[in-house]
ROLUM-408094 format. One record per residue (C-alpha): residue in three letters; x, y, z. Coordinates in steps of 0.1 Angstrom, whole numbers, padded with zeros to 4 digits, always signed. Each point is the difference from the previous one (the first is absolute). Example, Ala and Ser with C-alpha at 12.3 -4.5 7.8 and 13.67 -1.06 7.14 Angstrom:
BEGIN
ALA+0123-0045+0078SER+0014+0034-0007
//
This chain:
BEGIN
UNK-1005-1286+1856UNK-0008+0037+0014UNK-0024+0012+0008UNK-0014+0021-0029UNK+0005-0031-0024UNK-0021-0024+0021UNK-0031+0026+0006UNK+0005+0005-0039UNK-0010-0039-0004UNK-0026+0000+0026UNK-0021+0026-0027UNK+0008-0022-0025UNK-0016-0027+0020UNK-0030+0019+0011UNK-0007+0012-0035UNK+0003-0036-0016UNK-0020-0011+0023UNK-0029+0029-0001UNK+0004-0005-0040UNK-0006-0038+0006UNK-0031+0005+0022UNK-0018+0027-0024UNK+0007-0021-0029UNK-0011-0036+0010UNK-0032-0010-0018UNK-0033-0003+0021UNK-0007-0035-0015UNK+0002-0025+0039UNK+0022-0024+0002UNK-0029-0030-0002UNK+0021-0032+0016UNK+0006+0026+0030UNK-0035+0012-0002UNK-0019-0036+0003UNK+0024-0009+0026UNK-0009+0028+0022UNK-0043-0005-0007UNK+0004-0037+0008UNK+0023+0011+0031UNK-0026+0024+0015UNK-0024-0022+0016UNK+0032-0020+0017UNK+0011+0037+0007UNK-0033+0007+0021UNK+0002-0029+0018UNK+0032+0004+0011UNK-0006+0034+0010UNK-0029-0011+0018UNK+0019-0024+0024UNK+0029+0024+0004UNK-0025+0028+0012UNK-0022-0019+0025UNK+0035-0009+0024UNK+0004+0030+0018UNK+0036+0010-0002UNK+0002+0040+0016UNK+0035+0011+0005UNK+0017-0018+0027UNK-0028-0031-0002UNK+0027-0028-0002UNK-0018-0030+0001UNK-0024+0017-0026UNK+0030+0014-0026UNK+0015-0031+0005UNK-0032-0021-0013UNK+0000+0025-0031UNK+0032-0003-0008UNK-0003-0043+0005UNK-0028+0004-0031UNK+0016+0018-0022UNK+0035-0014+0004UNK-0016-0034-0012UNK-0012+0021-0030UNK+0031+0012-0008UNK+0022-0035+0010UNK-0022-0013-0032UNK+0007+0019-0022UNK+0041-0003+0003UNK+0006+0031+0027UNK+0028-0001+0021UNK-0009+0006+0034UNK+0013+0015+0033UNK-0013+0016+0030UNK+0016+0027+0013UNK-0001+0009+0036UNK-0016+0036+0007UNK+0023+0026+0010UNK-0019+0007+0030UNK-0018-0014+0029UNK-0037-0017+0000UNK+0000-0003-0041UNK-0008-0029-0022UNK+0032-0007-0025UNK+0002+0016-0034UNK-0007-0030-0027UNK+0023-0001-0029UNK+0000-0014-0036UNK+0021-0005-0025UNK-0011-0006-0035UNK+0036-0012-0028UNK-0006+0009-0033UNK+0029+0002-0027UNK-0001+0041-0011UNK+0018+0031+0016UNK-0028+0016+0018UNK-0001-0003+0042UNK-0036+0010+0013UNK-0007+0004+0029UNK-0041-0003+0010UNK-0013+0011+0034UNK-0034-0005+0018UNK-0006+0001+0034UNK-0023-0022+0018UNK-0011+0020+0033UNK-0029+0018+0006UNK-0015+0033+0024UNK-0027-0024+0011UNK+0006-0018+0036UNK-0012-0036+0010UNK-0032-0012-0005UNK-0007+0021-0027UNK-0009-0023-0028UNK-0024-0016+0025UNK-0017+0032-0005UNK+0000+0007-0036UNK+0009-0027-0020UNK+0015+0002-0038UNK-0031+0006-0019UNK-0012+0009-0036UNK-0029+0026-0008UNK-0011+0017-0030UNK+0038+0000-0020UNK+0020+0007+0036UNK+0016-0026+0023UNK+0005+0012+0033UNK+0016-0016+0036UNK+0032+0012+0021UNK+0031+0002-0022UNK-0018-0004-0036UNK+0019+0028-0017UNK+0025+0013+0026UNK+0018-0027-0009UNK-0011-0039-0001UNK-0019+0007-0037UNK+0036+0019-0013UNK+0019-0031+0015UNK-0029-0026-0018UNK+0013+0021-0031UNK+0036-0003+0004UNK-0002-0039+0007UNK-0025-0005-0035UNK+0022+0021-0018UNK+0026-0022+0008UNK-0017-0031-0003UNK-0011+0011-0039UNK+0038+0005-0008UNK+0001-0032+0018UNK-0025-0016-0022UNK+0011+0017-0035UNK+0036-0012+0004UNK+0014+0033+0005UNK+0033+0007+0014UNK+0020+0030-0024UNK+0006+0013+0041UNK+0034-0006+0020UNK-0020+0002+0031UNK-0036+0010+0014UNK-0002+0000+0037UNK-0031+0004+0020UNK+0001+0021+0031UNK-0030-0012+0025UNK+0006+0034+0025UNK-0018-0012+0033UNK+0003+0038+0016UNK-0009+0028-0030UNK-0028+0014+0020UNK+0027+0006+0032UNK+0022+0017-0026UNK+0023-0037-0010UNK+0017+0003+0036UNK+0005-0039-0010UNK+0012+0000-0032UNK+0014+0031-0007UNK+0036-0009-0003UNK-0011-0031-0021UNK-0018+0022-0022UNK+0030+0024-0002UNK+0018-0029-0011UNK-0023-0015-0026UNK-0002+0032-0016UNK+0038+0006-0002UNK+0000-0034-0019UNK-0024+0005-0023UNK-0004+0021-0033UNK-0042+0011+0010UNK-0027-0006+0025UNK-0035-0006-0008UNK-0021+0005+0033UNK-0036-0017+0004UNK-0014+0033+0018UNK-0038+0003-0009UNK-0005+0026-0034UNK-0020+0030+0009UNK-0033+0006-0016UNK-0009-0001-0026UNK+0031-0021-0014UNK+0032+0020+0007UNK+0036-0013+0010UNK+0015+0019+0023UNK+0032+0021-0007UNK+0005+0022+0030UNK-0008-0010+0036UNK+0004+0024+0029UNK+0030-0006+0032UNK-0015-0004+0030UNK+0010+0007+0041UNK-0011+0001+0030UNK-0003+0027+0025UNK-0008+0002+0033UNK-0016+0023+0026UNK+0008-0011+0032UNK-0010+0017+0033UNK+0014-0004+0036UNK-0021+0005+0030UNK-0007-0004+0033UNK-0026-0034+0016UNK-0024+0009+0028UNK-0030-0018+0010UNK-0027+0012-0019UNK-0029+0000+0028UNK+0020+0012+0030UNK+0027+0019-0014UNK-0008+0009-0036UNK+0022+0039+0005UNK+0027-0015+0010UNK+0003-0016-0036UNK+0011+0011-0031UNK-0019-0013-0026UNK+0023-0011-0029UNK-0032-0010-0021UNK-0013+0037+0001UNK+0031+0013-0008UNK+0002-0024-0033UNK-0034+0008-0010UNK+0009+0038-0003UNK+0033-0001-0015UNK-0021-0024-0028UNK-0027+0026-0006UNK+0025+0023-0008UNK+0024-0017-0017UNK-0028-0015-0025UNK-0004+0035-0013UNK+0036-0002-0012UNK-0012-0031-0024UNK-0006-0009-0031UNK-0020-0035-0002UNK-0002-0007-0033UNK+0015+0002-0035UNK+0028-0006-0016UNK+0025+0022+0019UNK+0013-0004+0039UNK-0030-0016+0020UNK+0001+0003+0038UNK-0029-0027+0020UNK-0007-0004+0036UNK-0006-0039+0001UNK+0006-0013+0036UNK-0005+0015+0030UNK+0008-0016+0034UNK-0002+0010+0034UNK-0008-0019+0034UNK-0002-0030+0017UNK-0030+0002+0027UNK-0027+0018+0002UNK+0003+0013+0033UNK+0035+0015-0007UNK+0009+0033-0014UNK+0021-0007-0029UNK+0040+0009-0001UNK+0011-0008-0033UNK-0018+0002-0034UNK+0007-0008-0034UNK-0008+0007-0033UNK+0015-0012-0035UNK-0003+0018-0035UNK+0001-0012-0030UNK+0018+0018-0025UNK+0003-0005-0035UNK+0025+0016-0023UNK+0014+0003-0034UNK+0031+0010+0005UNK+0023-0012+0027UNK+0008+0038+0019UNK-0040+0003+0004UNK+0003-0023+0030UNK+0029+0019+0019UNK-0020+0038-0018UNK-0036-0019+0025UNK+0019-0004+0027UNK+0009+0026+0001UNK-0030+0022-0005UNK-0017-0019+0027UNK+0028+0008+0026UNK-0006+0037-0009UNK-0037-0004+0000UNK-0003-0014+0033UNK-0034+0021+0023UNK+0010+0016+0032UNK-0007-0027+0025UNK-0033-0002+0019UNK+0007-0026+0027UNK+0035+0016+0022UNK+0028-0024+0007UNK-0008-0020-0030UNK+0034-0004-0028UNK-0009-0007-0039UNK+0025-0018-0020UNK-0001-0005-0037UNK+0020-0024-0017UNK+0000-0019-0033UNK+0005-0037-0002UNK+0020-0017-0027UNK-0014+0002-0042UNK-0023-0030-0004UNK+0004+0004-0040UNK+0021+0027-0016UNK-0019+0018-0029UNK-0002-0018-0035UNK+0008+0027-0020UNK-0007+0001-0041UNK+0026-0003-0023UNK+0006-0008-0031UNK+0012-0036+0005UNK-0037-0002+0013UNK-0016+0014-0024UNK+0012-0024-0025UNK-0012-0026+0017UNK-0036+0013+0001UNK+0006+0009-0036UNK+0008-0035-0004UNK-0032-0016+0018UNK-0022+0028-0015UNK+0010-0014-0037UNK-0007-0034+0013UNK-0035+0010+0013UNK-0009+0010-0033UNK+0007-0035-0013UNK-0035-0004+0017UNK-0013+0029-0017UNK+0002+0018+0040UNK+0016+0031+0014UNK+0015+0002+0034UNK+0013+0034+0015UNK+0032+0003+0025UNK-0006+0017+0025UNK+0007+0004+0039UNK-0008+0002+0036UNK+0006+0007+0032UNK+0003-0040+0016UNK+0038-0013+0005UNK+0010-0033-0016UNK+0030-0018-0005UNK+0009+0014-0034UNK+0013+0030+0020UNK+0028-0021+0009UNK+0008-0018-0028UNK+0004+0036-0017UNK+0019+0008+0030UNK+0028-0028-0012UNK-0004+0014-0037UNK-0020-0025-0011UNK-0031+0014-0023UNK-0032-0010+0014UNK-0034-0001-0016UNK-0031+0000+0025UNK-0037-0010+0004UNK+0005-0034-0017UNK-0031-0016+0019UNK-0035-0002-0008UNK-0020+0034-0001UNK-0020+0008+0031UNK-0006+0025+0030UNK-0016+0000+0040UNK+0039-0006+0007UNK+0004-0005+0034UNK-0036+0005+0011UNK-0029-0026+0004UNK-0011+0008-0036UNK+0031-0010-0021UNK-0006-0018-0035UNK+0013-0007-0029UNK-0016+0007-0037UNK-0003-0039-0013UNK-0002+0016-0035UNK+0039+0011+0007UNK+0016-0038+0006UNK+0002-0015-0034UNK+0015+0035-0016UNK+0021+0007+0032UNK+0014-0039-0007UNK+0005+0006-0036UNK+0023+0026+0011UNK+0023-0010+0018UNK+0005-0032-0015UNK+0007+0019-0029UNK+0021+0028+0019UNK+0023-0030+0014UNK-0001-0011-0036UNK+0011+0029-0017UNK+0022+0010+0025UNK+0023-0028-0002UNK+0007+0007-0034UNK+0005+0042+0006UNK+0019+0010+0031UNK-0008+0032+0018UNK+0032+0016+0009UNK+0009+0006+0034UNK+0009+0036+0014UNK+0039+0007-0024UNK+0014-0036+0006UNK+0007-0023-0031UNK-0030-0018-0016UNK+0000-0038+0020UNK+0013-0027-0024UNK+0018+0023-0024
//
């Protein structure tokens, strides 16, 4: 097939497609619809007892506990299940399920179940419910979007549905690390399957999200010289100082917010005892980026924005680590699919926006591989990654709906990947 032939069927595709979403009638599917009310209750609870088992990134014992629950979830309702050994060091495995059906369609579902938030934390603040929010470590970003995955697939369960060849579940135990255990295993899943739905929270106040920013690393790194600080404090260079100016300059050079190249300073390190002069300090930015030469375009600005040094003797290095996420990028195999869920919001008589932002997810990957990827699957919320994170309870039975409905209507329309042959022709 060449190349101008097979791009000519992908418009053909997205157009049917687009056509099929704008025409669909806003009547709800009802069997779908009182499946998903009577579900929600079950929904909360499991979402309850998922979020109060602290499970930060690299918490083994914890991810392992989460991933115990829900695999007995998804054991009983006919998934297929593996673990999957992380891809690097000190990582819970990646849990795996696959759901048979009799169609064409191969979907791949991902969720991840770490969190920011370090031991002891649910101690502290509890999974709670006040005034239309539920709140506690993990909530939205992601246990409530993996809760949503596992109902959705338990009402296809209950409703006898199975017009899918596969659905697998990706259980990531490492997104908010950048996937550094699964990202090959993601890779692969994507490669074999026709579309990925990921269970990323929606943004306020109900979008799916279509674009997501890349992010990297960089780091400022200073060399000096240790002295002791009360007897010989001159004869030290202070690599601590040195860092601190070459920050207050280089901050000027940033923009931190919005929807272009975003440059943060987040961690800062420097010493050991308090008596000694420090000889090495570090600092790591965050950048963000929506297109893949914005990384190398930062680092390099900041190597050319370096300050004169203030402390003598000191060296300043800059380097930038490996991409956590590449950018997800919109297209129009993307666009489709938000086409698609926006027609099936209306069923409810709803509207839901697509939209982006500047947080990496797994979909970057799986559009990496080809594979079109709609985002911000979970339930609606906000606070990500601070002590204030909720979701908006309104959002679960709508935000269920959904993607039972997406998996649904999917199976029967396949997206087309990138200019290869449809799957199953």
């Amino acid at each position: 097939m060449t190349a101008k032939f097979a791009m000519g069927i992908v418009s053909i595709s997205l157009a049917l497609v687009t056509a099929e979403a704008a025409n669909a009638g806003t009547s709800r599917n009802e069997p779908v619809y009182q499946a998903v009310e009577s579900s929600r209750a079950a929904a909360l609870e499991l979402l309850k007892t998922v979020v109060n088992i602290d499970s930060g990134s690299g918490d083994i014992v914890g991810g392992k506990r989460v991933e115990s629950i829900l695999a007995t979830r998804l054991k009983s309702i006919g998934g297929e299940l593996r673990y999957s050994p992380a891809e690097a060091a000190g990582l819970p495995p990646n849990l795996v399920a696959v759901f048979h059906g009799h169609g064409k369609a191969r979907i791949l579902i991902i969720a991840h179940i770490d969190t920011v938030f370090g031991p002891g934390t649910v101690a502290k603040r509890p999974f709670s419910i006040d005034e239309g929010r539920a709140y506690g470590p993990g909530v939205g970003d992601e246990k409530g979007g993996a809760v949503n995955a596992i109902f959705a697939l338990k009402l296809l369960h209950d409703l006898n549905f199975k017009d899918y060849a596969t659905i697998t579940l990706l259980l990531d135990s490492s997104e908010e690390l950048g996937s550094p255990g699964s990202t090959e295993l993601i890779k692969t899943l994507a490669a074999q399957s026709d579309v990925e739905f990921n269970m990323e929270p929606g943004d306020p106040p109900d979008a799916l999200i279509v674009w997501r920013k890349g992010g990297t690393d960089i780091l400022i790194q200073v060399k000096g010289r240790a002295a002791h600080a009360g007897m010989a404090p001159q004869d030290g260079r202070n690599a601590a100082l040195e860092l601190a100016n070459q920050l207050v300059a280089l901050n000027r050079l940033f923009t931190n917010a919005g929807e272009g190249t975003t440059t943060n300073i987040t961690v800062v390190r420097a010493g050991e005892r308090t008596n000694i002069i420090p000889d090495f300090a570090v600092a790591t930015l965050d950048v963000r980026f929506r297109h893949p030469e914005e990384a190398d375009a930062m680092l390099a600005k900041i190597t050319a924005g370096l300050a004169p040094k203030i402390v003598p003797d000191t060296t300043v290095t800059v380097t930038k680590t490996r991409v956590a996420f590449p950018p997800l990028t919109e297209n129009p195999q993307i666009e489709a699919l938000g086409t698609r869920a926006q027609a099936i919001y209306a069923e409810l008589g709803m509207t839901i926006t697509l939209s982006g932002n500047g947080a990496g997810s797994e979909s970057s990957l799986a559009m990496a591989v080809g594979t079109p990827a709609l985002d911000g699957l979970g339930y609606v919320g906000g606070g990500f990654h601070t002590d204030d994170e909720w979701i908006d309870l309104s959002s679960v039975t709508p935000r269920l709906y959904l993607l039972t409905r997406l998996l649904m209507e999917t199976s029967s329309t396949l997206p087309t990947k990138g200019i290869a042959d449809p799957v199953g022709k």
